[in-house]
N, C-alpha and C positions, 0 to 999 in steps of 0.2 A: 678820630680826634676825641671823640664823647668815650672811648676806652682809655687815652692817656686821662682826663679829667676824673675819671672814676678811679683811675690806678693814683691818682695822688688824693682824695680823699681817703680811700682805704688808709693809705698810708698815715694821713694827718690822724684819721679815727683809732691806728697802730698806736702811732707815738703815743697819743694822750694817754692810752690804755697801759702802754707801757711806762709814762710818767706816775701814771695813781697808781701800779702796782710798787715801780721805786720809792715813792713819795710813802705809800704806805709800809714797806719795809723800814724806812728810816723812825717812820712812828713810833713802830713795832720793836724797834732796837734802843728808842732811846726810853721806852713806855717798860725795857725788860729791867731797866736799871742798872747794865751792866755794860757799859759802853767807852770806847775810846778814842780822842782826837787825837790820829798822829800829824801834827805839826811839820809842813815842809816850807812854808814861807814865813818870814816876819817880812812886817811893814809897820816900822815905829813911825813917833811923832817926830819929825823934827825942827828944830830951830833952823835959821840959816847958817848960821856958825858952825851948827854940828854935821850939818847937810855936807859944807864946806870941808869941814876936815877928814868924814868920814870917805866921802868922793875921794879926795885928793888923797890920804895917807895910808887911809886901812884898807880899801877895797877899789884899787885901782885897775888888777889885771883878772880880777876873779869871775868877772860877767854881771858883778851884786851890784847894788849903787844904796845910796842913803834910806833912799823908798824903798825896797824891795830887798831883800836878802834871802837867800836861798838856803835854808835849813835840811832839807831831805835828806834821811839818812842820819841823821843824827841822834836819834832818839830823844826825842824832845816830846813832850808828851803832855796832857789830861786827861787822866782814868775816872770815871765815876764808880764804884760798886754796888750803889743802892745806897749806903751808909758814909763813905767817908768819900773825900772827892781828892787826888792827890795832882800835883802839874809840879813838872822840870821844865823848865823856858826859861829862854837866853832873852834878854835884859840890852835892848841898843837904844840907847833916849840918855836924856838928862836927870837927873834927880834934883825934885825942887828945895827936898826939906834934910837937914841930916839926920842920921840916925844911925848909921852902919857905921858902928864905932870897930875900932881894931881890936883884934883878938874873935870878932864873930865868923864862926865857920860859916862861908856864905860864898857863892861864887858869882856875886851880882847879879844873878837871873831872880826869877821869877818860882818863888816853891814855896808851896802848900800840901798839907797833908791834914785834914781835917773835917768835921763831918760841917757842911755849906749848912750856911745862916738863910734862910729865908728860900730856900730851894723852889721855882715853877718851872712849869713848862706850857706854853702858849703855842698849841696847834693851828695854822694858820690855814686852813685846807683852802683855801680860793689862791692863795698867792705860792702853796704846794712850800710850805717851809715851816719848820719848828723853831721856835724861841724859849732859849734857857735860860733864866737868868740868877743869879745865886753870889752870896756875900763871903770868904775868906779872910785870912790872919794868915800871916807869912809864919812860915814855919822857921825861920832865925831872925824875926826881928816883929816881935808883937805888938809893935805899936802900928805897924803897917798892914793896912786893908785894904783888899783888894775888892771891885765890883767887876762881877766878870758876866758878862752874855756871850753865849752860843748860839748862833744862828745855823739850822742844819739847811741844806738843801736838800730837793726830793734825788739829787744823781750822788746824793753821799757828801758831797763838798759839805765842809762848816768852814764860817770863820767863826774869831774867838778872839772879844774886843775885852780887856784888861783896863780900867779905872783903878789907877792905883793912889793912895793918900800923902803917898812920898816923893811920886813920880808922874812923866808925863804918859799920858797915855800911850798905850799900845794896838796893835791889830795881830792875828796869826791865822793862815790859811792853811789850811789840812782837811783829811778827809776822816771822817766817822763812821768805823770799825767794832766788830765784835770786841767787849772784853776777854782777852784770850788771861786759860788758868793762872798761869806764871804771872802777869800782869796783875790779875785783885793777890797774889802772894804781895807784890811792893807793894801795894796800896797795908795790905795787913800787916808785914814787918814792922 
């Protein structure tokens, strides 16, 4: 009995070790400045109205629901390169204010291509998570500013909560990734 109690310490003493090695990899990737969140969930805000319609007419038989939408696979994304910070994100919410007048090439999401206003990063070592936080300008409509935080986890998971000046807030779940070559090319394009 006093061998199984030692085989699960060991263990618990494993995990942690193996949490500060993860925890410190994500440090280390987002400390290199070249990093990228690929986005496989949304989770907008929504109204009851939009809850309502979105349930009922858009996402009935897809497995999605108003809360939660399944993005994987889509190439939806926020690249950082050190310099400029770029994001493609699909847009499910309400708009409070107008501005997206016709004739603007835009495809209602969420895009930015620009070097972040106010750029930190807040290492949280007791709670094993990193804090991003950083100001943007839509990239087809400049009167819209976005406040964006990333929160990393120590197993790779970020979310990625979106404050936007026109719109209601947003959430996106994904996980944080090397920036790969071909990736800082669109950020440069």
């Amino acid at each position: 009995m006093a061998a199984l109690f030692m085989g699960c310490k060991t263990t618990a003493s494993s995990t942690k070790m193996e949490d500060n090695a993860s925890f410190n990899e994500v440090v280390a990737l987002i400390n290199s400045g070249s990093y990228e969140l690929e986005v496989n969930a949304v989770l907008p805000f929504n109204s009851y109205a939009t809850t309502q319609v979105v349930n009922a007419i858009m996402l009935p038989y897809t497995g999605n629901s108003a809360a939660r939408i399944n993005v994987q696979g889509q190439n939806n994304f926020l690249n950082y390169n050190g310099e400029e910070v770029a994001a493609d994100l699909p847009y499910f919410g309400e708009q409070r204010l107008a501005g997206r007048a016709y004739g603007v090439n835009t495809d209602g999401g969420i895009n930015f291509k620009t070097a972040p206003e106010d750029y930190e990063i807040v290492v949280n070592e007791k709670k094993k998570r990193v804090v991003i936080t950083f100001n943007a300008e839509d990239t087809n409509l400049t009167t819209e500013n976005y406040d964006v935080t990333i929160v990393a986890f120590a197993n790779g998971n970020a979310e990625l909560v979106i404050f936007s000046s026109h719109r209601d807030n947003i959430r996106y779940m994904g996980k944080l990734v090397a920036l790969a070559e071909d990736e800082d090319k669109k950020i440069n394009e």
